[in-house]
TIZABA-670712 format. One line per 4 residues: number of its first residue (from 1); for each residue x negated, y, z of N, C-alpha, C, O, CB. Coordinates in pm, 1 decimal, decimal comma. Glycine has a CB too. Example, Ala and Ser with C-alpha at 12.3 -4.5 7.8 and 13.67 -1.06 7.14 Angstrom:
BEGIN
1) -1319,0/-569,0/780,0/-1230,0/-450,0/780,0/-1320,0/-330,0/780,0/-1423,6/-331,9/846,5/-1130,8/-447,3/904,6  -1285,0/-225,0/708,0/-1367,0/-106,0/714,0/-1290,0/3,0/787,0/-1340,9/113,8/803,9/-1408,4/-59,8/572,5 $
END
This chain:
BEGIN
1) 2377,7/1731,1/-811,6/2313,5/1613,0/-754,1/2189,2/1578,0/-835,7/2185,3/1559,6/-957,3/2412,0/1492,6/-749,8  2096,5/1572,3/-755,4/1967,1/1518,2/-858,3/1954,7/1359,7/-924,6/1967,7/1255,6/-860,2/1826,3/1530,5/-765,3  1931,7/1368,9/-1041,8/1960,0/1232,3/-1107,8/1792,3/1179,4/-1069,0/1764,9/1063,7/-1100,6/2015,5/1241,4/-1308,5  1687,2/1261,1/-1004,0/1556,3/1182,4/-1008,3/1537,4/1040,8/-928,2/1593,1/1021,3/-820,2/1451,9/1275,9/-954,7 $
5) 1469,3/962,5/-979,5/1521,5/822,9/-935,0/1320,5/765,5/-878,1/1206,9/770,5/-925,2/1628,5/705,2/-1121,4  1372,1/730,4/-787,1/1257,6/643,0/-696,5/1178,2/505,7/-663,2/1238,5/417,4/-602,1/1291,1/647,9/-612,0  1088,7/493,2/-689,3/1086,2/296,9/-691,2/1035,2/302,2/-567,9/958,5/390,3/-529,1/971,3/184,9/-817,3  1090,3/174,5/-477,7/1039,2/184,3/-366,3/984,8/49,6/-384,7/1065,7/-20,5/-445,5/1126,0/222,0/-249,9 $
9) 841,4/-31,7/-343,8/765,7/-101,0/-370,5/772,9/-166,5/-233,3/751,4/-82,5/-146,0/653,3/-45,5/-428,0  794,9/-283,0/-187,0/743,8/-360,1/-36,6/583,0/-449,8/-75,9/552,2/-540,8/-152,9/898,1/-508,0/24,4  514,7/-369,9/18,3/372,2/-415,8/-15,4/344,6/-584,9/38,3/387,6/-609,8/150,9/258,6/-300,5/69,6  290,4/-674,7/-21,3/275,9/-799,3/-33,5/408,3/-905,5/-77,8/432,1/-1024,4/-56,9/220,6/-825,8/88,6 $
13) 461,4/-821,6/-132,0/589,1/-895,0/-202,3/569,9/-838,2/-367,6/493,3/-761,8/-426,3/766,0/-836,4/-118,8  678,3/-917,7/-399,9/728,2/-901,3/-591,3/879,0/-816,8/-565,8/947,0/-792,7/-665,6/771,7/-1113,2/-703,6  938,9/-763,7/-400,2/1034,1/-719,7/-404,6/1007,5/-537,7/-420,9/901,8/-481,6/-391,8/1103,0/-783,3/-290,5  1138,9/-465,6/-477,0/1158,1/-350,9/-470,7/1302,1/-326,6/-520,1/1394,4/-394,8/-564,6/1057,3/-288,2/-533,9 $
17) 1271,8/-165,8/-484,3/1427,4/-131,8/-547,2/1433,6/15,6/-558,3/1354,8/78,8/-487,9/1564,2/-184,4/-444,5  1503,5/71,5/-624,7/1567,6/174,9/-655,6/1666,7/304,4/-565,9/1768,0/291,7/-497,3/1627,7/112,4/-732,9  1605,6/397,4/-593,8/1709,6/477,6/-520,5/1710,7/629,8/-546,9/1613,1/680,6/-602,0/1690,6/457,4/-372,8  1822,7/708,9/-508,0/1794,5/825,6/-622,5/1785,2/946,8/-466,5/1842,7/932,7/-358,6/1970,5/858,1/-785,4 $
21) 1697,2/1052,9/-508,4/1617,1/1168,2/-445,5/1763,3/1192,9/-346,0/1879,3/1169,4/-380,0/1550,3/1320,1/-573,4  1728,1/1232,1/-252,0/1878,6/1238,5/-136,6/1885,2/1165,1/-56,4/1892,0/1196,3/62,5/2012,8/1216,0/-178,9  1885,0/1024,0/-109,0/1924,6/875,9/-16,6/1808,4/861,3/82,4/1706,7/930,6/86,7/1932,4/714,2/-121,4  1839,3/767,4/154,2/1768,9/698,6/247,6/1718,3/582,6/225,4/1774,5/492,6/163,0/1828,2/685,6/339,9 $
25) 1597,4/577,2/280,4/1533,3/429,5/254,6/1677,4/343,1/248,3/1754,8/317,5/156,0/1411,5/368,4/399,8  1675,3/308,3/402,0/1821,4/256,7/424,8/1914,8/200,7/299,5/1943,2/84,1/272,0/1899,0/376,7/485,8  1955,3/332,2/228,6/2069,4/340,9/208,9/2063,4/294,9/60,6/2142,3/225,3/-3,2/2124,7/470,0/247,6  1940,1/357,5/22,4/1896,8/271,3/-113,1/1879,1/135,2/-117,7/1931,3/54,4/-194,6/1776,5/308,6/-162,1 $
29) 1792,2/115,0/-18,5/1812,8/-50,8/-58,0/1947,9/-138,7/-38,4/1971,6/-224,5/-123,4/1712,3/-130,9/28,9  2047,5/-118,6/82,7/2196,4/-172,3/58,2/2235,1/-122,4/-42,1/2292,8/-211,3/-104,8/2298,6/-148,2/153,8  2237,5/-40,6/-90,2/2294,5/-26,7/-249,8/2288,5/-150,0/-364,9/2376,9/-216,1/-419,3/2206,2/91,7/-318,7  2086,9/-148,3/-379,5/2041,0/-239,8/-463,1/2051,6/-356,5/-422,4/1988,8/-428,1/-500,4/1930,7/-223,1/-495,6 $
33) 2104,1/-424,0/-330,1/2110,7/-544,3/-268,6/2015,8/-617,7/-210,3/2024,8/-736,6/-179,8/2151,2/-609,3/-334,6  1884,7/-514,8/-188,1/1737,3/-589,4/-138,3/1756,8/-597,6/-1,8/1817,3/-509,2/58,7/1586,2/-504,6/-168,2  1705,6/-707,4/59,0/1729,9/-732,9/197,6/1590,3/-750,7/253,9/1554,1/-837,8/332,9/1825,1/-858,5/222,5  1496,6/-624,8/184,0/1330,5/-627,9/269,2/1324,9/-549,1/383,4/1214,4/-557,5/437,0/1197,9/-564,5/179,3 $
37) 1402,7/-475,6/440,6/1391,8/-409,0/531,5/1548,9/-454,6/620,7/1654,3/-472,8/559,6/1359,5/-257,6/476,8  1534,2/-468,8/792,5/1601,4/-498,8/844,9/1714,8/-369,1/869,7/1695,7/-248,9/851,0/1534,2/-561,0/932,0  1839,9/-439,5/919,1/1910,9/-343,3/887,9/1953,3/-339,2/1070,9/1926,3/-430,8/1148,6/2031,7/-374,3/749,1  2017,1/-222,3/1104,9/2070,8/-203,7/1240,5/2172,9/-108,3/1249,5/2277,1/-132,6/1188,5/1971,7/-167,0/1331,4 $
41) 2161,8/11,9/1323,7/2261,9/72,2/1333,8/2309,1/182,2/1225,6/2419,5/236,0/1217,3/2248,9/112,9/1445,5  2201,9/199,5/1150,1/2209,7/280,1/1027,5/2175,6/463,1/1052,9/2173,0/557,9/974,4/2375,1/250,1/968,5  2151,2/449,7/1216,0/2172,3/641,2/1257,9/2008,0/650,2/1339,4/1970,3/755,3/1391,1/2361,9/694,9/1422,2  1958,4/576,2/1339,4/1825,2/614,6/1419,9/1806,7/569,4/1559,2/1718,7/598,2/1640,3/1811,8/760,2/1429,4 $
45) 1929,1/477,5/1570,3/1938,1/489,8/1708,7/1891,4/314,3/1819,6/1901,0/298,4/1941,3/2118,0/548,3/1721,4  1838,9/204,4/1701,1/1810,6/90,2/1742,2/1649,8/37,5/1709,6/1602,3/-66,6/1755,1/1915,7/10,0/1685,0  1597,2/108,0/1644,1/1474,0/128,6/1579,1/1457,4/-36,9/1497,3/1349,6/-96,1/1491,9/1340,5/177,4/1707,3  1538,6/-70,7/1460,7/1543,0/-198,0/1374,1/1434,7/-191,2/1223,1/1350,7/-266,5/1173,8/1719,5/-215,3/1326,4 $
49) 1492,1/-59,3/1189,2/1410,7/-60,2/1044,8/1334,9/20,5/1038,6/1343,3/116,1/961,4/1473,5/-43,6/927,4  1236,3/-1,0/1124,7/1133,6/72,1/1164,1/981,2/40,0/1003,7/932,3/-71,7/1021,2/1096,8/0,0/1357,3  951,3/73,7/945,2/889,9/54,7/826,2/729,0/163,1/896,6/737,4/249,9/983,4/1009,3/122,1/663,9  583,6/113,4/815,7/516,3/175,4/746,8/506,2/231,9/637,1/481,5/147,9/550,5/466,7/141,1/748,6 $
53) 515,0/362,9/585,6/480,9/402,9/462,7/338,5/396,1/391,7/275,7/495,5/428,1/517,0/517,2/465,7  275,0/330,7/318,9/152,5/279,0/299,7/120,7/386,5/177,9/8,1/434,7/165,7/148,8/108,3/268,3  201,4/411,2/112,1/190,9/530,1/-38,3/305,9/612,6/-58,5/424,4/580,9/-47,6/181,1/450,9/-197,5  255,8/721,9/-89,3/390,8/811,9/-159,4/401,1/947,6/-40,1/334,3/955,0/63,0/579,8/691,6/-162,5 $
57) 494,6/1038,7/-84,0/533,8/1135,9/-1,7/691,9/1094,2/25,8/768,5/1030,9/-46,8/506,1/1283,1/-68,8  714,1/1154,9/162,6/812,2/1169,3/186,0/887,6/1218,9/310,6/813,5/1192,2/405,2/830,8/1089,8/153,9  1009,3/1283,6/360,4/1060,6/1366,4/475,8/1081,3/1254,3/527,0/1081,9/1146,1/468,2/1178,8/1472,8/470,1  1108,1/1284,9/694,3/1216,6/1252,6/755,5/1306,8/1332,7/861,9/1281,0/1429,1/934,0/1180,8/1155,9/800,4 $
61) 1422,9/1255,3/843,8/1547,2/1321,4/906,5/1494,8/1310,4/1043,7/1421,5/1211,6/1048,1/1703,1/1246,3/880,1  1502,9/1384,0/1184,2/1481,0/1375,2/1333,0/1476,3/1183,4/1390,8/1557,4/1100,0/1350,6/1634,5/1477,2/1410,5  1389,0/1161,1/1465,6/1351,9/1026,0/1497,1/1369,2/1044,0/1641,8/1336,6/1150,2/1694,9/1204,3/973,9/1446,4  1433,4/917,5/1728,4/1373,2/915,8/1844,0/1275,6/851,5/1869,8/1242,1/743,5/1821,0/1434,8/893,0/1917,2 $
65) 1211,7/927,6/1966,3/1082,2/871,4/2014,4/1057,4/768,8/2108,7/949,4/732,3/2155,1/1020,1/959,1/2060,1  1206,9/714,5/2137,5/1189,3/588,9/2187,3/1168,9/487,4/2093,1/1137,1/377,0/2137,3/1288,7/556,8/2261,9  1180,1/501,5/1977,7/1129,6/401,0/1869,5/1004,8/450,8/1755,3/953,1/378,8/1669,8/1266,6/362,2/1782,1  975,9/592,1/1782,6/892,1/605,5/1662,4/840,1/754,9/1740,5/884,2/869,8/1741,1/983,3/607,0/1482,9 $
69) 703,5/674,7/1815,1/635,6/782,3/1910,3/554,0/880,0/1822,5/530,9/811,0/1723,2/531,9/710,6/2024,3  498,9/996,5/1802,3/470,6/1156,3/1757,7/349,6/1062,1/1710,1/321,5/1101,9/1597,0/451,1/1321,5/1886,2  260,0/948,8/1746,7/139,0/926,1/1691,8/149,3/838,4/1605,2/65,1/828,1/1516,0/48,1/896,4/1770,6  237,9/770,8/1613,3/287,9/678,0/1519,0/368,6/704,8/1383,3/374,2/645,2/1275,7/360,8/606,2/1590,3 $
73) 448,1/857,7/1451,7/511,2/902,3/1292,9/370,8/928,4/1203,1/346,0/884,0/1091,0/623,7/1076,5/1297,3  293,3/1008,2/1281,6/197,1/1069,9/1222,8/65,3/972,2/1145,1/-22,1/1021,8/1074,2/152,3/1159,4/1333,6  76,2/840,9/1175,1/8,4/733,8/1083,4/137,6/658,5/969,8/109,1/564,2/896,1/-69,3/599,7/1203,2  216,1/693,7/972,9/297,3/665,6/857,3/441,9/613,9/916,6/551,3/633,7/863,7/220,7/552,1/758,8 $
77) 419,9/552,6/1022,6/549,2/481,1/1082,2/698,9/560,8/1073,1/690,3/679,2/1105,9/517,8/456,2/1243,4  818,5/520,9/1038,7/929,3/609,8/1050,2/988,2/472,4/1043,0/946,6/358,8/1020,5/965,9/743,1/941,4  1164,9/561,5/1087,2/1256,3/441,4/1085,9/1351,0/451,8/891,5/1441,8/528,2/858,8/1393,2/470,5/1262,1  1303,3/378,8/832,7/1373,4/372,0/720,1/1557,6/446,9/705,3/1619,5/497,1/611,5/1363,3/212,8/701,9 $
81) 1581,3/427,1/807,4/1720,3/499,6/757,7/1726,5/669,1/802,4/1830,0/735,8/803,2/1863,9/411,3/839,9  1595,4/716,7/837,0/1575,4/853,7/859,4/1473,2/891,6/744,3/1455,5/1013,1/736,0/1522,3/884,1/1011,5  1408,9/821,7/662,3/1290,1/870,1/555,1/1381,5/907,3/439,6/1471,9/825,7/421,5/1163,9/740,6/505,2  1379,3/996,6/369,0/1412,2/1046,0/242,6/1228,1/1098,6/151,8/1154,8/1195,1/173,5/1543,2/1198,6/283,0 $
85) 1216,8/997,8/66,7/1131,8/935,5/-13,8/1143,6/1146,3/-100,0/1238,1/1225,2/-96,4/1207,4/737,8/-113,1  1001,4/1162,2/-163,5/933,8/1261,6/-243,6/890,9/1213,2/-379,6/884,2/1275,1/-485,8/817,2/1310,6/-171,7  855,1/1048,8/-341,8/780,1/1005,2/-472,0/799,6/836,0/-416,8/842,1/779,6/-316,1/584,6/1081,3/-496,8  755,6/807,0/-515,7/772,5/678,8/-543,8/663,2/606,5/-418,6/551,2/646,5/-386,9/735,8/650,6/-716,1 $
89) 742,4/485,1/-362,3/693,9/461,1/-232,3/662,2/313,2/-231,7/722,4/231,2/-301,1/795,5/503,7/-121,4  547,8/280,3/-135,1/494,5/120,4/-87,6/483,6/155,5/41,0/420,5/239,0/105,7/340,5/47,5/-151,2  599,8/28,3/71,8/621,5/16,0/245,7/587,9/-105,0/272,1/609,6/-203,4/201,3/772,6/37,2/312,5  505,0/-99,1/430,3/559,5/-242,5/491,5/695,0/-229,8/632,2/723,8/-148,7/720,1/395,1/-327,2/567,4 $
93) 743,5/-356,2/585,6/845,5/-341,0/651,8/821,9/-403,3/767,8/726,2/-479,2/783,1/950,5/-376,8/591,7  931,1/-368,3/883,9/909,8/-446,9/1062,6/762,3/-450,0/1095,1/708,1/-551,2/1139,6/965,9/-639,4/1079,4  703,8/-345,6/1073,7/553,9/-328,9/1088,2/487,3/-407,7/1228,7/376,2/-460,6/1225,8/525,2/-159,7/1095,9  571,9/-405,5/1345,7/505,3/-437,1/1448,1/548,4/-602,0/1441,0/490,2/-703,2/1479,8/543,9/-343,0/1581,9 $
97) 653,5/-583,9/1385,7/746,6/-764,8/1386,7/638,6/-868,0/1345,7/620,3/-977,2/1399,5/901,8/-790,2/1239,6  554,3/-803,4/1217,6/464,4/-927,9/1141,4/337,0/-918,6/1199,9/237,6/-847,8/1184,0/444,0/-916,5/969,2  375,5/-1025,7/1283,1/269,5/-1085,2/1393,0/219,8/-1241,1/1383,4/140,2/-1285,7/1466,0/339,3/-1072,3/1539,8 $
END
């Protein structure tokens, strides 16, 4: 198991949190107890925690494209409980929500 460990940064906040190479946005932050990103069904399938990635590298696990259309992955958009983080990351979260 890789012990490399990740800071994940929420851009215009003092919040972040921790999570180690493997995990999921998701899954890291219920761990650390941060409640910056909304939570839903946990599988990809409600597009609740739908996030911008603003910095950093990182995969993601298969998305539907009823929540996270091919042009939108491709400007940073993913659903947080499908991103597995490369490097240390600044997200905004509910990207379309903050209106």
């Amino acid at each position: 198991m890789s012990k490399t460990v990740y800071t994940i940064a929420i851009a215009d906040s003092n919040q972040s949190f921790h999570l180690r190479a493997g995990e999921t946005l998701l899954a890291g932050m219920e761990k650390s107890n941060c409640r910056a990103i909304r939570v839903g069904c946990r599988g990809g399938g409600c597009g609740l925690c739908k996030v911008k990635v603003l910095h950093g590298q990182y995969q993601t696990k298969p998305m539907s494209r009823q929540h996270i259309k091919a042009h939108e992955h491709a400007a940073g958009l993913a659903l947080a409980c499908r991103v597995l983080p490369e490097s240390d990351l600044v997200l905004q979260p509910d990207y379309f929500q903050n209106t």
